[in-house]
C-alpha positions as CSV (number, residue, x, y, z in Angstrom):
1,X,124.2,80.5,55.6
2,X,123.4,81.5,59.3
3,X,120.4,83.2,60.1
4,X,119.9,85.7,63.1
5,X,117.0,85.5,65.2
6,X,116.3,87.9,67.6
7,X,114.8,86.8,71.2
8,X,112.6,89.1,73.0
9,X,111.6,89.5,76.4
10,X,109.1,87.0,77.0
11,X,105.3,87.3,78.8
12,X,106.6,85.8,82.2
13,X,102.9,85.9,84.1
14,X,100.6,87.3,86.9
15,X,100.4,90.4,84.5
16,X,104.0,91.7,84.8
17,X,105.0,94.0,82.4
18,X,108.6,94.5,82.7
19,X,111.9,93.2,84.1
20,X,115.3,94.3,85.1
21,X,118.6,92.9,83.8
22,X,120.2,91.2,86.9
23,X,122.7,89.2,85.4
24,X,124.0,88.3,81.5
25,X,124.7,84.4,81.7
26,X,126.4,84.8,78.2
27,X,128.4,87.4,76.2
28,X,128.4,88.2,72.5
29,X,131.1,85.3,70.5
30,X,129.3,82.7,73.2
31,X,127.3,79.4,72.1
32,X,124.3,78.7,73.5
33,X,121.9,75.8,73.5
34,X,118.7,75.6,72.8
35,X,116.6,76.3,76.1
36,X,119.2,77.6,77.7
37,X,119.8,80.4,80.1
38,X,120.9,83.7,78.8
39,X,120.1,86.3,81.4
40,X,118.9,86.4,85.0
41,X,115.9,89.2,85.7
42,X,113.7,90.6,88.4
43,X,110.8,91.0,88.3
44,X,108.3,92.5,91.3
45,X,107.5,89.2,92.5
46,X,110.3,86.7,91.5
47,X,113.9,86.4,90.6
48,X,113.5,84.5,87.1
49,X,116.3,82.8,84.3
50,X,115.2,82.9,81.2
51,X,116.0,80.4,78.5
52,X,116.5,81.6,74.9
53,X,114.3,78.9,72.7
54,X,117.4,79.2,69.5
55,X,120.6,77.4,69.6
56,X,123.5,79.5,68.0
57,X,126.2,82.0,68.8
58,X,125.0,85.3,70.9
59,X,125.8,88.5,68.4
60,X,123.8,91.2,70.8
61,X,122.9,91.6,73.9
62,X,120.3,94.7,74.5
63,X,120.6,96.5,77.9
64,X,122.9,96.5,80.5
65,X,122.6,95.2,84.3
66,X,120.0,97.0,86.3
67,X,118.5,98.1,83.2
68,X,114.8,97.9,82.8
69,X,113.4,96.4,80.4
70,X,109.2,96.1,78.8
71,X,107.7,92.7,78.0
72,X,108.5,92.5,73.5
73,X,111.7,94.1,74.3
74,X,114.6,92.8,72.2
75,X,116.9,90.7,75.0
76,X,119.5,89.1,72.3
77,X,120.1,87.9,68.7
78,X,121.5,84.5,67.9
79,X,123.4,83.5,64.7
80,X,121.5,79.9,63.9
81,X,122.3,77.4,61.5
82,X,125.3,76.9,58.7
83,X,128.2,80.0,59.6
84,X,126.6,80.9,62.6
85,X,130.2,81.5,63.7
86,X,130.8,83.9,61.3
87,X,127.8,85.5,61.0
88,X,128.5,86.6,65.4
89,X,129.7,89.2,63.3
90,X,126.1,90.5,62.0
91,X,124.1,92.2,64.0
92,X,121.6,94.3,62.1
93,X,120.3,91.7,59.7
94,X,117.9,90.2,61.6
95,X,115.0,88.0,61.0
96,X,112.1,86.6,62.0
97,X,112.3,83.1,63.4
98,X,112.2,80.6,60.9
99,X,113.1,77.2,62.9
100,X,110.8,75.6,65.0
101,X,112.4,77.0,68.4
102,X,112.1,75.2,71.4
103,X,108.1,76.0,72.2
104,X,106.5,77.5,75.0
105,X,108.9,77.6,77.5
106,X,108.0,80.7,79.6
107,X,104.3,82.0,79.3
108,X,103.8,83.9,75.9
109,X,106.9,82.7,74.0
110,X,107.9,80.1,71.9
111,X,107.5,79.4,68.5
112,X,104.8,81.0,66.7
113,X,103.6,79.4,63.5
114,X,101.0,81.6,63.3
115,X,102.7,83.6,60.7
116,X,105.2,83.2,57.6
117,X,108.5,83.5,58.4
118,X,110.6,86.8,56.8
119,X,114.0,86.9,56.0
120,X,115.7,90.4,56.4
121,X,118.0,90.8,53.2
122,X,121.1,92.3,53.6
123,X,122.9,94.0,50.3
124,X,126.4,92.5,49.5
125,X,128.9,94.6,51.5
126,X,126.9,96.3,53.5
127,X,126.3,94.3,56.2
128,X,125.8,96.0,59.4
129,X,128.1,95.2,62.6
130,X,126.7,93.8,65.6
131,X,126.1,96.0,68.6
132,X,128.2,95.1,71.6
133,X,126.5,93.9,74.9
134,X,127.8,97.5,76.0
135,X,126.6,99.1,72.4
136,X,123.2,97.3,71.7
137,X,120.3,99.8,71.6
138,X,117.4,100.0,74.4
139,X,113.9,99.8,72.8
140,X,112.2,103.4,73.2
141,X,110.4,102.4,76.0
142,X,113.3,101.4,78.3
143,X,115.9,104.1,76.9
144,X,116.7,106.5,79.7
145,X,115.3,109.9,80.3
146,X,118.4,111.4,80.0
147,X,121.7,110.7,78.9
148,X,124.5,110.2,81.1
149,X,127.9,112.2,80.5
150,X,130.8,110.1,79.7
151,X,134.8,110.5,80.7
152,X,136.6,111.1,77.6
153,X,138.3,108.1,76.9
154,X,142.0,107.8,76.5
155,X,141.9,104.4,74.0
156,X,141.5,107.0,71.4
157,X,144.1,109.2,72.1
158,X,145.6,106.0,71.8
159,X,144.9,105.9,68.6
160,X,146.1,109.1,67.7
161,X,142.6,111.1,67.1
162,X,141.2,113.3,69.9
163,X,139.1,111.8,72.2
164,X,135.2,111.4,70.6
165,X,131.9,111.2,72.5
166,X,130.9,107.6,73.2
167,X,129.5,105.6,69.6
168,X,125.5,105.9,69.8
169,X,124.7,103.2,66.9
170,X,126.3,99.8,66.1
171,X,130.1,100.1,66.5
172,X,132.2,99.6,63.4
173,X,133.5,95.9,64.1
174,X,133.5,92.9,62.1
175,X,135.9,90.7,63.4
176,X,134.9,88.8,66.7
177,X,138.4,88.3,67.8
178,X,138.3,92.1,67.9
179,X,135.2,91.7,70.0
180,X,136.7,89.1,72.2
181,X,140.6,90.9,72.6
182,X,138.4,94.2,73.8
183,X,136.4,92.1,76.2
184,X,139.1,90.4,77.7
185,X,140.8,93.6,78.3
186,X,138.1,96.0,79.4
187,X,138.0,98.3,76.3
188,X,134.7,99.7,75.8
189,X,134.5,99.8,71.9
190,X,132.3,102.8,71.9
191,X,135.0,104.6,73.0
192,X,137.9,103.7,69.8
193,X,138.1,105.3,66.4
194,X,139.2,102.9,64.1
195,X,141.8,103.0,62.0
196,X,140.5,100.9,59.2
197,X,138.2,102.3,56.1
198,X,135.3,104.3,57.2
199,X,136.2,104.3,60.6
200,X,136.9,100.1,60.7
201,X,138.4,98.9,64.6
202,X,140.9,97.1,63.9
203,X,143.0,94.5,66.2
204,X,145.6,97.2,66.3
205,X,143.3,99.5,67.4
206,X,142.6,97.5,70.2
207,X,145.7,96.3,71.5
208,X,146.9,100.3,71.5
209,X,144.0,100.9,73.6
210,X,145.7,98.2,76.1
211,X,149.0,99.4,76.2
212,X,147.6,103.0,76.6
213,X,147.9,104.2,80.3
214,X,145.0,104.4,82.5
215,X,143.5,107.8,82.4
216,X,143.8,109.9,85.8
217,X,140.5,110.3,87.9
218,X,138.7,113.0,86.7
219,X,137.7,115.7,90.2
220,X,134.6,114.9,91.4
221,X,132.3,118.5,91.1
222,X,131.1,120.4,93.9
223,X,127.9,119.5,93.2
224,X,128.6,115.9,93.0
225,X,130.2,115.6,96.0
226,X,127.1,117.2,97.8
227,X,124.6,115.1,96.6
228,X,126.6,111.9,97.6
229,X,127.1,113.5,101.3
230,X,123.5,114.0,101.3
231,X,123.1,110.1,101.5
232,X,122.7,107.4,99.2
233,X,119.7,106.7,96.9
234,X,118.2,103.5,96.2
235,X,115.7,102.7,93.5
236,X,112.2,101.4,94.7
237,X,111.8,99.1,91.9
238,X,111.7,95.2,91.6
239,X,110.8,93.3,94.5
240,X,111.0,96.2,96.8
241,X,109.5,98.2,94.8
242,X,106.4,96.0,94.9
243,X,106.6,95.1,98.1
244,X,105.9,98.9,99.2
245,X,103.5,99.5,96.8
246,X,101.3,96.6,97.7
247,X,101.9,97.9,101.5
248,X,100.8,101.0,100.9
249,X,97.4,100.0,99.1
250,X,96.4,97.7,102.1
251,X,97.1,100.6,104.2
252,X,95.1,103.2,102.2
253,X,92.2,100.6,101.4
254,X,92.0,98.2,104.9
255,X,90.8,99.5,108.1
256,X,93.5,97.4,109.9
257,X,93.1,96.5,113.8
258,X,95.0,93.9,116.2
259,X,94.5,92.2,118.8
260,X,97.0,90.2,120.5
261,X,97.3,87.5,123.4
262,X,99.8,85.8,124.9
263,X,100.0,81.7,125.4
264,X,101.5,78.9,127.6
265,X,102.9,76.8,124.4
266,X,105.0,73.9,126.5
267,X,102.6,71.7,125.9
268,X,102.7,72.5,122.2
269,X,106.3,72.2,122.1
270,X,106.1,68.9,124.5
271,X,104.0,67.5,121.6
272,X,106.0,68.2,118.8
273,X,109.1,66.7,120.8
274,X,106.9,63.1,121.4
275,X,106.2,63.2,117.4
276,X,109.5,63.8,116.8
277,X,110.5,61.4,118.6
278,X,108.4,58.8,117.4
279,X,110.3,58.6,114.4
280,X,109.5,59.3,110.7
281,X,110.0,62.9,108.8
282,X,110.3,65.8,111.3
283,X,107.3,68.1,112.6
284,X,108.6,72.1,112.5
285,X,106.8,73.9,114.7
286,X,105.3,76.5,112.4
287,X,103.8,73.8,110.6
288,X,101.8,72.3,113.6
289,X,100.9,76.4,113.9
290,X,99.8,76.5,110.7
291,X,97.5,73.4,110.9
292,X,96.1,75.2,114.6
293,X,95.5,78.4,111.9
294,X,93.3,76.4,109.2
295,X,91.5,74.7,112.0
296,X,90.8,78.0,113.4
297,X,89.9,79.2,109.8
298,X,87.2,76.7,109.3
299,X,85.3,77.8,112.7
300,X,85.9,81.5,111.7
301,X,85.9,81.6,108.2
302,X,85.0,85.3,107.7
303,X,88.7,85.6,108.2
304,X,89.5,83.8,105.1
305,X,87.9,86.0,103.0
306,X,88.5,89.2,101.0
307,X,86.7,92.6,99.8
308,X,85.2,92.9,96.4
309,X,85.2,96.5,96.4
310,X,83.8,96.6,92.9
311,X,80.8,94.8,93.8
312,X,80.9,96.2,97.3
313,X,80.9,92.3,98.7
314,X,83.0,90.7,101.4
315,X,83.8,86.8,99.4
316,X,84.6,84.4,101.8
317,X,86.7,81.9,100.0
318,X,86.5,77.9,99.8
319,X,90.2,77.0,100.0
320,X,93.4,77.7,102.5
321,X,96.5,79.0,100.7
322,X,98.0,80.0,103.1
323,X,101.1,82.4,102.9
324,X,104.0,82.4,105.1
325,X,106.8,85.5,105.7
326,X,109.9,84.5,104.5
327,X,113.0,86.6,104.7
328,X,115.7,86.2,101.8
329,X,118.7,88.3,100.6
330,X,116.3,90.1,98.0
331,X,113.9,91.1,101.1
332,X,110.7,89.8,102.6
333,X,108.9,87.3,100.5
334,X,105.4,85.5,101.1
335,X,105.5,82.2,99.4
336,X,101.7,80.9,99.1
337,X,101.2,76.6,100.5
338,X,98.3,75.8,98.3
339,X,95.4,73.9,100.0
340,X,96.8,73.9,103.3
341,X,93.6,73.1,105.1
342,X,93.9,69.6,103.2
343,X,97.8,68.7,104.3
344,X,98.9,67.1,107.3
345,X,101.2,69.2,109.5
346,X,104.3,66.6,107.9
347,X,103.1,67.8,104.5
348,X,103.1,71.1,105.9
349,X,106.6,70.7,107.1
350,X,107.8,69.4,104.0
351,X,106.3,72.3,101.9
352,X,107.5,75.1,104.1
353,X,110.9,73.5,103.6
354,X,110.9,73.2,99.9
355,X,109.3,76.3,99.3
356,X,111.7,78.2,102.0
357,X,114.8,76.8,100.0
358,X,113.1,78.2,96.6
359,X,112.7,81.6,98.3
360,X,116.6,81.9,99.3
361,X,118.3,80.6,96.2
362,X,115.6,83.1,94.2
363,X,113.5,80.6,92.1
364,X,110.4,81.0,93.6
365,X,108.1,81.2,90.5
366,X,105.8,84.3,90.1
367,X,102.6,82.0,90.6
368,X,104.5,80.7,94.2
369,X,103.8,84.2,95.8
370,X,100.1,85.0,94.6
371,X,96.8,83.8,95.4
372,X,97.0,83.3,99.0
373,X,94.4,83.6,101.6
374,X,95.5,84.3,104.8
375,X,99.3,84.9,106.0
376,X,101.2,82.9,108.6
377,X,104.0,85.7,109.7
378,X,106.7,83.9,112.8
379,X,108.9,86.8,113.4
380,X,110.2,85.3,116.4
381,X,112.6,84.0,114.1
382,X,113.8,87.4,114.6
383,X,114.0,87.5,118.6
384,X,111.1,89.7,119.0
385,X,108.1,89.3,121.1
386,X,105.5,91.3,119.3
387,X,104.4,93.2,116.6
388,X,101.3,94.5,113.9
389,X,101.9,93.6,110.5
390,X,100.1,94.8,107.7
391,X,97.6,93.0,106.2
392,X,99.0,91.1,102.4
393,X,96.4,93.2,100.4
394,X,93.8,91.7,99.4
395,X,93.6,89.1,102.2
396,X,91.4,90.1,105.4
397,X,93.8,89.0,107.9
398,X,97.4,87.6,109.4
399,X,98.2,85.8,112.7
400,X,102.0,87.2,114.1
401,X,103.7,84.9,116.1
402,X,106.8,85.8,118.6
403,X,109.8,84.4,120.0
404,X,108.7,81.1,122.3
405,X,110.5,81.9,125.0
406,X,110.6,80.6,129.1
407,X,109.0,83.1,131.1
408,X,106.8,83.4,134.6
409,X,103.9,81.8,134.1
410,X,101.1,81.4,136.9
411,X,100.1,77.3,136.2
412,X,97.5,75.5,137.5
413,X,97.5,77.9,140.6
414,X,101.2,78.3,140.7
415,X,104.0,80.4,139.3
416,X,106.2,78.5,136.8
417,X,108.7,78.9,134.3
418,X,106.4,78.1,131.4
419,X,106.8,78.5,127.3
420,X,105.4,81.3,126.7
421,X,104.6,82.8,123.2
422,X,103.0,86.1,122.0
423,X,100.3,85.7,119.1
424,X,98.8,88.6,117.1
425,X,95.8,88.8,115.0
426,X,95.8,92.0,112.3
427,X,92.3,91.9,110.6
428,X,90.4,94.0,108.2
429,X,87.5,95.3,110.0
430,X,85.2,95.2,107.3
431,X,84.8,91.8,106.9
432,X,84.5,91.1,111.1
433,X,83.9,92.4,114.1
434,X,86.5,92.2,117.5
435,X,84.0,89.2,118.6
436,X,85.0,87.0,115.5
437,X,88.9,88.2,115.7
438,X,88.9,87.7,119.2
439,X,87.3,83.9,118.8
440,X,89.6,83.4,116.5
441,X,92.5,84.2,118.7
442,X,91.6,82.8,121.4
443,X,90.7,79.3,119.7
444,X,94.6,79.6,118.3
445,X,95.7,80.0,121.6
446,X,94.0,77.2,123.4
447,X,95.2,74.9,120.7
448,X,98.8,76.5,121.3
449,X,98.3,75.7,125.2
450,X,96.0,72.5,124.9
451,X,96.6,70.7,121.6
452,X,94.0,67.9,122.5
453,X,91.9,70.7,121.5
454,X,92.8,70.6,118.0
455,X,91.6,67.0,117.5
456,X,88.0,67.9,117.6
457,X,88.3,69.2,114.3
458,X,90.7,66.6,113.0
């Protein structure tokens, strides 16, 4: 006899209460493995799959995409063991897990022998129907305010009864050919009455609902049509929706200033080529910056610091992470290097690289884009020369660097064409004064233009 456990949104870290649906990887009838991937979220900080720790066939799916849904908040149910496949067909007798599940594969889920396992009995013949991945109800706390109109459907004139408002509970269907026939075709159950006893869908019912002609565009209302030529509207939620909330503190709680200088890199760049070209792994050049920046941190280390506000306390902090602007399809990310002030810039370069390649194919983990220090930002990337970046609350500080481009440059007494790049320092005034920041700068820069300098403090 199968059983059906029900999978719930899991505790995914860093204190993140909720998630939106990005993607279903699997559809109600489908089989799925233990630990593996059912649905793609967001989640402010990280794009996240996350595996379902039963191994059965899918009978529910709860929300659709770009639904959001709390941490505890049903995600699917799985028919496991002996007749899983007919059970697909059960939705509503659930139980609690009784198998030993896969463990703790995502923080705060797994199995949990901390409590007897219940079985759910279900009467003879009254077995409730599983809820479609359209049909499967939204816990109270992720239902929407208000409910959305919808086009009276023409699958039930189809039928031969008048069209119906959409099915609110579990939609009368046992059979999950029926299930599989409407998917295939597009037929949103909700919208069918069926023909069979109390209301039954029925194959039939389905295949009339394909060969029923599309239903002609409804007009679009007056209203309507203003509101959409007002402009379009985009949710500030998931990673944007972090991303400007976390802005907007540093701006209300950091006294922000910057100071900026520009810098005769060829000799930086003239380096890097000769390591290059000495052989082994490659150098990148924000890696050697990086290394110039934890140097310059260990001679100014008020700038690796941040602002207890509770305790009214500036904390100066023993370790580098340093975090470094990366730009994705999702939007600006900050990936965090841990310990940077203890890698070598080809460790650097390696770790930039991996954790670039994390950030653009959305698997950066929650934990890769907190806890940093100070922030590394190289929009020259972009073709810009200059610019002041806010501050990635709670750090004190962040070091812009622009385009390296070949400019007129007056060198030793004459006027060259010289590499010439534009660095920015945007600190939180609290925790220094313009004499620190400006040292700080200005020992960057030297290091840009001179980098014998950095192996004093190699």
């Amino acid at each position: 006899m199968a059983q059906v456990m029900e999978f719930k949104l899991p505790d995914l870290g860093e204190g993140l209460t909720e998630a939106e649906i990005v993607r279903w990887l699997v559809a109600v009838g489908d089989v799925v493995a233990v630990d593996q991937p059912v649905v793609e979220v967001e989640t402010a900080k990280a794009m996240v799959e996350v595996p379902c720790p039963y191994g059965g066939v899918v009978t529910a799916r709860f929300g659709e995409e770009g639904t959001e849904l709390p941490v505890g908040a049903p995600l699917i149910t799985v028919a496991v063991g002996a007749g899983a496949g007919d059970a697909a067909a059960v939705a509503g007798a659930g139980a609690e897990p009784e198998a030993s599940g896969s463990g703790n594969v995502l923080v705060g889920y797994g199995t949990d022998h901390s409590r007897p396992a219940r079985r759910r009995r279900v009467r003879p013949g009254s077995a409730a129907p599983a809820p479609t991945p359209a049909t499967a109800p939204l816990p109270a706390a992720a239902a929407p305010a208000a409910p959305v109109a919808a086009p009276a459907p023409a699958a039930a004139a189809a039928a031969g009864a008048a069209p119906a408002a959409l099915v609110t509970g579990p939609v009368p269907v046992i059979s999950p050919l029926v299930r599989k026939l409407a998917r295939d075709h597009g037929i949103d159950l909700r919208a069918l009455r069926g023909s069979g006893p109390e209301g039954l869908i029925l194959r039939a019912d389905v295949e009339a609902a394909v060969k029923a002609p599309a239903p002609a565009p409804a007009p679009v209302p007056a209203a309507a049509a203003a509101v959409a030529a007002a402009g379009e509207r985009i949710p500030l939620k998931g990673l944007r929706g972090a991303v400007a909330d976390k802005l907007s503190r540093s701006r209300r709680e950091i006294p922000d200033a910057t100071c900026w200088v520009d810098a005769d890199a060829t000799e930086l760049m003239a380096a890097r080529a000769a390591m290059n070209a000495a052989g082994g792994p490659k150098v990148s050049v924000l890696a050697l910056l990086a290394r110039i920046c934890t140097a310059a941190l260990a001679r100014y280390p008020e700038l690796n610091s941040t602002v207890d506000l509770a305790a009214n306390e500036i904390v100066r902090l023993p370790a580098v992470h340093l975090g470094f602007a990366a730009q994705t399809e999702r939007g600006l990310v900050v990936p965090v290097v841990r310990d940077a002030h203890g890698r070598s810039a080809e460790s650097l370069t390696a770790e930039f690289a991996r954790m670039t390649e994390l950030a653009r194919t959305g698997r950066l983990a929650p934990s890769d884009l907190t806890g940093g220090t100070f922030t590394l930002n190289n929009y020259g990337v972009f073709g810009v020369d200059g610019s002041t970046p806010i501050i990635n609350h709670p750090e004190a500080a962040m070091l812009g660097v622009g385009r390296i481009v070949p400019k007129p440059w007056v060198h030793q007494g004459e006027l060259a064409v010289r590499q010439v790049v534009q660095l920015s320092l945007t600190f939180d005034h609290r925790v220094c004064d313009g004499g620190a920041a400006g040292g700080f700068l200005r020992y960057v820069a030297d290091c840009v233009e001179s980098p014998a300098v950095l192996l004093r403090s190699l």
